[in-house]
Structures are given as structure tokens and as C-alpha cells.
Residue frames as a rotation matrix with the C-alpha (Angstrom) as fourth column:
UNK 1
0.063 -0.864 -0.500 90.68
0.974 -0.055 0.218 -45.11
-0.216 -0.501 0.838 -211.23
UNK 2
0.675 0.038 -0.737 91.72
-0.013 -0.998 -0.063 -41.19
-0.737 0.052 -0.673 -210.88
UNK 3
0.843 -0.494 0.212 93.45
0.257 0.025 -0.966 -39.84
0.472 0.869 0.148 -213.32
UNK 4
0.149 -0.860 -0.488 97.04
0.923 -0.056 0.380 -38.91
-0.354 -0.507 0.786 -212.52
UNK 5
0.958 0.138 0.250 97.64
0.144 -0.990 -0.007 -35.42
0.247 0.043 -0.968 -212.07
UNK 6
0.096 -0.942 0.323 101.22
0.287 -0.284 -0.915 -33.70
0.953 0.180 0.243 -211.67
UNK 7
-0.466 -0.272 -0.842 102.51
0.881 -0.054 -0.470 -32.55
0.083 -0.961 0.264 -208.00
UNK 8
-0.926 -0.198 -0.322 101.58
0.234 -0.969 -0.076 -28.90
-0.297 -0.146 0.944 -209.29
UNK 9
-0.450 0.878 -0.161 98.26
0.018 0.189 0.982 -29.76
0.893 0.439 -0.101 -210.61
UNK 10
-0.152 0.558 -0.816 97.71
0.601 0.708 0.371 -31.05
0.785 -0.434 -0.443 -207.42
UNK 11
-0.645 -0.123 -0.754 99.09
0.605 -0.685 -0.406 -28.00
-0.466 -0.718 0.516 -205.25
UNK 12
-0.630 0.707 0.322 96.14
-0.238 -0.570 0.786 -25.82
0.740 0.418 0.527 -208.15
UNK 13
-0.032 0.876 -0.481 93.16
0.564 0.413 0.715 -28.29
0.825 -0.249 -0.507 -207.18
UNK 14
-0.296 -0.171 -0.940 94.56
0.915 0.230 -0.330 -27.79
0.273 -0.958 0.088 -203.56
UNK 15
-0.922 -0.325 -0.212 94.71
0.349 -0.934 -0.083 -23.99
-0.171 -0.150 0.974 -203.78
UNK 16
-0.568 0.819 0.084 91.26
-0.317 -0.312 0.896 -23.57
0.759 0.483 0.436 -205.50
UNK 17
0.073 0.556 -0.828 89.80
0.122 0.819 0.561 -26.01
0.990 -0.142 -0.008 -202.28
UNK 18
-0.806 -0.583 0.103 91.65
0.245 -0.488 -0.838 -24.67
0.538 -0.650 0.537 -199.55
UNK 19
0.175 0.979 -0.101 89.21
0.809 -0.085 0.582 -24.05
0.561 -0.183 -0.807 -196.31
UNK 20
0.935 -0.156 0.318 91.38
-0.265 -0.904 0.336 -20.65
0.235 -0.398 -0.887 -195.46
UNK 21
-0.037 -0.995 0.092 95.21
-0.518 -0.060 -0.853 -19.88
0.855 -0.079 -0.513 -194.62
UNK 22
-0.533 -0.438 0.724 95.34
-0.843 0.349 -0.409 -21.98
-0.074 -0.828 -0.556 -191.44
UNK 23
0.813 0.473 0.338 94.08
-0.463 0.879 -0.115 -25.34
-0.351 -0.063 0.934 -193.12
UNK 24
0.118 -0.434 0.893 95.36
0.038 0.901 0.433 -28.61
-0.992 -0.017 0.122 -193.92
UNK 25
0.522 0.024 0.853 95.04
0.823 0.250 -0.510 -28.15
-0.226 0.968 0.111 -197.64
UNK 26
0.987 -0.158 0.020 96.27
-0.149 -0.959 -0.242 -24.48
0.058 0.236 -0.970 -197.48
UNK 27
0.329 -0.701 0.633 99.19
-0.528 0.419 0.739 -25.68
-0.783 -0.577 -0.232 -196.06
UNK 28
0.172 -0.201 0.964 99.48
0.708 0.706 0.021 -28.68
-0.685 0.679 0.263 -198.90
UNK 29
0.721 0.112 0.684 98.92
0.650 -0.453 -0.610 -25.92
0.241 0.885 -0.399 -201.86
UNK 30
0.878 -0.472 0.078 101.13
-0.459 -0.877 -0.142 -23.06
0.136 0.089 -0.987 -200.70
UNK 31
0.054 -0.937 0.346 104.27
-0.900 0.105 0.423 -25.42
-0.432 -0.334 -0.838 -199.26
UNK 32
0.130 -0.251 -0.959 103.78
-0.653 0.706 -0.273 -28.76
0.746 0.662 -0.072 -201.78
UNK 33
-0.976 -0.143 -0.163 103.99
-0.088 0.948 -0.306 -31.09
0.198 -0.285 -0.938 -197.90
UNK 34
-0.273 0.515 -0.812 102.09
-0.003 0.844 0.536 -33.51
0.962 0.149 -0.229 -196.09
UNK 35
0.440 -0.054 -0.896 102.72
0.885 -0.142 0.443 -32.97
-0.151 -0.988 -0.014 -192.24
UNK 36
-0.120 -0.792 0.598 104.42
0.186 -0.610 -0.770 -29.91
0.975 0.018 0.221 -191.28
UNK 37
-0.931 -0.358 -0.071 103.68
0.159 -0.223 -0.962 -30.50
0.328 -0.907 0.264 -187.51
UNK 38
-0.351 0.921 -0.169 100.10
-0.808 -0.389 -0.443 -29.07
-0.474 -0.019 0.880 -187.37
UNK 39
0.348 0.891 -0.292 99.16
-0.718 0.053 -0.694 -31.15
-0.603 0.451 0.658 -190.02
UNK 40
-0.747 -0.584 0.319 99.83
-0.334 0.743 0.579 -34.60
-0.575 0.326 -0.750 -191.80
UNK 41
-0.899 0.281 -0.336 98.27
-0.256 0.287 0.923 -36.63
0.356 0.916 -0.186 -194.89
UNK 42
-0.662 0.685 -0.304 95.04
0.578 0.725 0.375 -37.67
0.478 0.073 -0.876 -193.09
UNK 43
-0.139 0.505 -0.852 94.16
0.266 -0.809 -0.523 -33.99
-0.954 -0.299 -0.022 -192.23
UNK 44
-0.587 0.070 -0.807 94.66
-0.782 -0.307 0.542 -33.03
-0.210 0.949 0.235 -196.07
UNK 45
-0.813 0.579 0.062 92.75
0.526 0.685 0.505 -36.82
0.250 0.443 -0.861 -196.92
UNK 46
-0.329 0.866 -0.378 90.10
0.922 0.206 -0.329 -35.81
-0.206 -0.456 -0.866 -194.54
UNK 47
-0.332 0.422 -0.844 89.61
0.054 -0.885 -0.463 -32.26
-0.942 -0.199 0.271 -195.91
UNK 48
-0.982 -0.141 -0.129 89.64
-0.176 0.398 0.900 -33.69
-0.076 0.906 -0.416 -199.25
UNK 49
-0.508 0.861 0.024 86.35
0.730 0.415 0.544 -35.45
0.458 0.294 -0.839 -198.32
UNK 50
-0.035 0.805 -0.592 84.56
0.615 -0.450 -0.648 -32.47
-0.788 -0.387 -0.479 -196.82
UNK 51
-0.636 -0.111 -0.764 84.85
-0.389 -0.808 0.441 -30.57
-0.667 0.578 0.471 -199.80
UNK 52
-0.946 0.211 -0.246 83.52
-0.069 0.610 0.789 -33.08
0.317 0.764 -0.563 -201.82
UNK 53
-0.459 0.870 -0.179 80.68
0.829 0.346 -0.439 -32.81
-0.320 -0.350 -0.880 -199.64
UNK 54
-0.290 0.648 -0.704 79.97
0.347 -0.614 -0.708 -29.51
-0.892 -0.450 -0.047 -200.16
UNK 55
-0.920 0.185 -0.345 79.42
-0.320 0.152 0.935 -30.61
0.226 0.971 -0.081 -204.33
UNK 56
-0.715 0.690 -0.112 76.02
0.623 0.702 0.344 -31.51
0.316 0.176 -0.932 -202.98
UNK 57
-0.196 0.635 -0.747 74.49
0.500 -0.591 -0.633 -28.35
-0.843 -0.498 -0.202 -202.55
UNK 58
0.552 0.815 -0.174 72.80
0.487 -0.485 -0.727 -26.11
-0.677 0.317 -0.665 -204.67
UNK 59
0.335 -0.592 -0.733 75.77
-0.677 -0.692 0.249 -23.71
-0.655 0.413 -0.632 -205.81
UNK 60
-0.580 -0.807 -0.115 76.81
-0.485 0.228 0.844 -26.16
-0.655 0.545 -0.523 -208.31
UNK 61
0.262 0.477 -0.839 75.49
-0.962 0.203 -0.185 -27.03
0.082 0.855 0.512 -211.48
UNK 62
0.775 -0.185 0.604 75.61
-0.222 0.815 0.535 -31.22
-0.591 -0.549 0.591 -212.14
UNK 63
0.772 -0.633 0.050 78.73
0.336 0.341 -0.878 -30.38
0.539 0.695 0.476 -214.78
UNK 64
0.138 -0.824 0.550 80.50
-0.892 -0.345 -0.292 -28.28
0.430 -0.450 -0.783 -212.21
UNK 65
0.704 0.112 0.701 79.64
-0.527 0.744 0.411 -31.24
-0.475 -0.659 0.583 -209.52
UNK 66
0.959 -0.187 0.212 81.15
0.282 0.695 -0.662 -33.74
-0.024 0.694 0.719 -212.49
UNK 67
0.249 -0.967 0.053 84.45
0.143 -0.017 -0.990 -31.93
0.958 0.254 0.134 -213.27
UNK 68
0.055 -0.349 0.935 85.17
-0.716 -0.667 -0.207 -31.32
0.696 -0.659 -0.287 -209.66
UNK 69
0.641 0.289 0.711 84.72
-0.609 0.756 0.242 -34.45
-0.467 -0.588 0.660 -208.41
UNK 70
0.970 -0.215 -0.114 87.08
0.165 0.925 -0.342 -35.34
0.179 0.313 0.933 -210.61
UNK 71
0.010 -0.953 0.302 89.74
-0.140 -0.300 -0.944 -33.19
0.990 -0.033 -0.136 -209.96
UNK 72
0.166 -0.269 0.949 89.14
-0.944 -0.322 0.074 -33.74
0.286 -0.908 -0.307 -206.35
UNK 73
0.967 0.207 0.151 89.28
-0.200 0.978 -0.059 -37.48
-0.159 0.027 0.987 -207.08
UNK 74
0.656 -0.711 0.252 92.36
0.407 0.052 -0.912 -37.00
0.635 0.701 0.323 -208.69
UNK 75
-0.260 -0.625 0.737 93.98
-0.584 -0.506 -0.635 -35.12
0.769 -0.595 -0.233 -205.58
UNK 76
0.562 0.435 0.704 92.70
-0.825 0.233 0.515 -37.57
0.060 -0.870 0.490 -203.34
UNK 77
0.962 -0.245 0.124 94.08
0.265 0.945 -0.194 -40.51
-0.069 0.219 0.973 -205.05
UNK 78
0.523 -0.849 -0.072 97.26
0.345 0.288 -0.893 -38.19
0.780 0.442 0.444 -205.87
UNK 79
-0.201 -0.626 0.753 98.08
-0.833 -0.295 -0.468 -37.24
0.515 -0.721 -0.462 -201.85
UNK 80
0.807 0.349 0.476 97.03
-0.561 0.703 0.436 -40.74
-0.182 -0.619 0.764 -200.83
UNK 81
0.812 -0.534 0.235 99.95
0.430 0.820 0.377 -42.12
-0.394 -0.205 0.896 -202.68
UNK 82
0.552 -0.691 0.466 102.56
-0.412 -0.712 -0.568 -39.18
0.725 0.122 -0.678 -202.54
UNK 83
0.396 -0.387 -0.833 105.45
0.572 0.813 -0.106 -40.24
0.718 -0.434 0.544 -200.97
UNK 84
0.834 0.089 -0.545 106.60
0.551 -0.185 0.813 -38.61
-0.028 -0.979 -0.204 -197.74
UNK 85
0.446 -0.881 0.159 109.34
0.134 -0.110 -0.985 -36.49
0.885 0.460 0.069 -198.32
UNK 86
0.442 0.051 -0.895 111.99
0.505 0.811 0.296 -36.51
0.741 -0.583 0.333 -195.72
């Protein structure tokens, strides 16, 4: 299981992962939702896993690979069950 991270932990990870000011995660890290119209939890899930892909290239050592994967484990697991706010 992921560890549990904090809401603001999760807007870091998010911020550090981000794929530029007009993504789904950018969005998540700078404004703390899920949807804002453009974008909803299964654009942020689904950028979640392409990052994680891109721990399988070269630019990362296999401790960076290790702690990142967990912190992106840990934001996966902690915007899969964030609750909608309303």
C-alpha cells in the first residue's frame, strides 16, 4: 500500500511532475482540484502514469527511480481517493 501523504505533499509531488502550465497535474499542484472543466481526476490519474513511465529511461539512477516511484505511488493512491470537493 502507498504511503499516505498530506493534500500539500501531494500538490509538491504534483508541482515537481507537472508536464507544463496547461496540464492536468499543473492544474492539480497550483489550484489543490480535480476537474476544473478542462480537466478531471482521470486526466491527473492518467498523467500520473505517464510520468512514471518516463522513470524508465536513462536520466535516472535506480535510487532516484525507487524514491520517485514512491512518491508518485503515493499521489496516485492519494488523488485516487481524494474526495471531490464541491
Amino acid at each position: 500500500m502507498a504511503r499516505r501523504i498530506s493534500a500539500a505533499e501531494a500538490r509538491r509531488i504534483a508541482a515537481d511532475w507537472h508536464g507544463g502550465q496547461w496540464s492536468a497535474l499543473y492544474m492539480f499542484a497550483s489550484a489543490g482540484v480535480l476537474h476544473d472543466g478542462r480537466w478531471d481526476r482521470n486526466d491527473v490519474l492518467a498523467e500520473i502514469r505517464a510520468c512514471r513511465m518516463l522513470l524508465n529511461t536513462d536520466a535516472y539512477t535506480e535510487a532516484e527511480r525507487s524514491e520517485e516511484d514512491a512518491r508518485l505511488t503515493a499521489l496516485e493512491w492519494h488523488v485516487g481517493k481524494a474526495r471531490e470537493r464541491p
